[in-house]
C-alpha positions in Angstrom: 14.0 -5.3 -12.7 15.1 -2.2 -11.0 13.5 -1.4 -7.5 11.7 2.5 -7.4 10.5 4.7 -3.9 7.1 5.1 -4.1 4.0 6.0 -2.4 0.5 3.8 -1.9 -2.7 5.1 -0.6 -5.5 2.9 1.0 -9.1 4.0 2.0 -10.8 2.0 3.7 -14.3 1.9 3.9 -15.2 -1.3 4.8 -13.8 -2.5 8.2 -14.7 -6.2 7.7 -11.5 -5.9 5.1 -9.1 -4.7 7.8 -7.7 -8.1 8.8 -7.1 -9.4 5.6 -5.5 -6.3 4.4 -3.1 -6.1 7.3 -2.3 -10.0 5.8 -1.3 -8.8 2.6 0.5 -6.0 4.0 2.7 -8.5 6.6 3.4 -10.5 3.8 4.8 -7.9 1.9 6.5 -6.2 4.2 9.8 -6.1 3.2 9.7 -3.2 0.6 7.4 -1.2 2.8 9.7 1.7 4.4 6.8 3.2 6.3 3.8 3.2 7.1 0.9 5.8 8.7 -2.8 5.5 9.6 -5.2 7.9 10.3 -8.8 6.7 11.6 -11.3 9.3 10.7 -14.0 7.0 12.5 -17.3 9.6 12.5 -16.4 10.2 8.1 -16.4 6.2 8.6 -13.2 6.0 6.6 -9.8 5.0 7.5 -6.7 6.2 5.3 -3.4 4.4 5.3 -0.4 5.5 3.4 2.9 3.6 2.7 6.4 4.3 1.5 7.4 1.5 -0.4 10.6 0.7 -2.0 9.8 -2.2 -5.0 9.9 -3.1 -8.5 6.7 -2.3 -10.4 6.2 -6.0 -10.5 5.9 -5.6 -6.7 3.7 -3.0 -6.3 1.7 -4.3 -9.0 1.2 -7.7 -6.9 0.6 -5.8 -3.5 -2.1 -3.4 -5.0 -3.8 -6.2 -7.2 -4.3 -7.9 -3.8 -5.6 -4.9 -1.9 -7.6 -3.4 -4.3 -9.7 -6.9 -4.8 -11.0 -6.9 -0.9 -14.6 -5.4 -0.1 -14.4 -1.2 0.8 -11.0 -0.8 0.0 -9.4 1.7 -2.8 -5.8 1.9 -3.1 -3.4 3.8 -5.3 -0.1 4.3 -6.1 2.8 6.5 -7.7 6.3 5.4 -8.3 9.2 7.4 -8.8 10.7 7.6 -12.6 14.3 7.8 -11.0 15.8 4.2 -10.4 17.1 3.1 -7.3 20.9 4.9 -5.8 23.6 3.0 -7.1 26.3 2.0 -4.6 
């Protein structure tokens, strides 16, 4: 399966959900290429966006995980061009 850029977005509602989404995150942290936070503590929401690089298979997994914990939303968008060739 070929491996795609792409881009995740996390809001984060619920802070309770923070460890266990920086769990999930460690554990696939290999095809994440970056990552930013921005605490927007008095809207009581924290967003959290990620450059991945993964097969959809990947993303799928590391979403399905997020998505599932208590106050958090999470997106993502993939590119349609495959990975560089060497």
């Amino acid at each position: 399966m070929e491996k795609r850029i792409g881009i995740i977005a996390i809001l984060v509602t619920n802070t309770d959900s923070v460890a266990a989404m920086n769990e999930i995150l460690h554990q696939h942290g290999a095809m994440v290429l970056g990552r930013m936070g921005l605490p927007l503590r008095e809207r009581g929401i924290h967003v959290i966006s990620l450059i991945i690089d993964g097969t959809t298979d990947e993303v799928g997994a590391l979403t399905g995980k997020i998505g599932r914990l208590p106050g958090v939303t999470v997106k993502s968008v993939l590119s349609k061009l495959p990975e560089a060739k060497s």
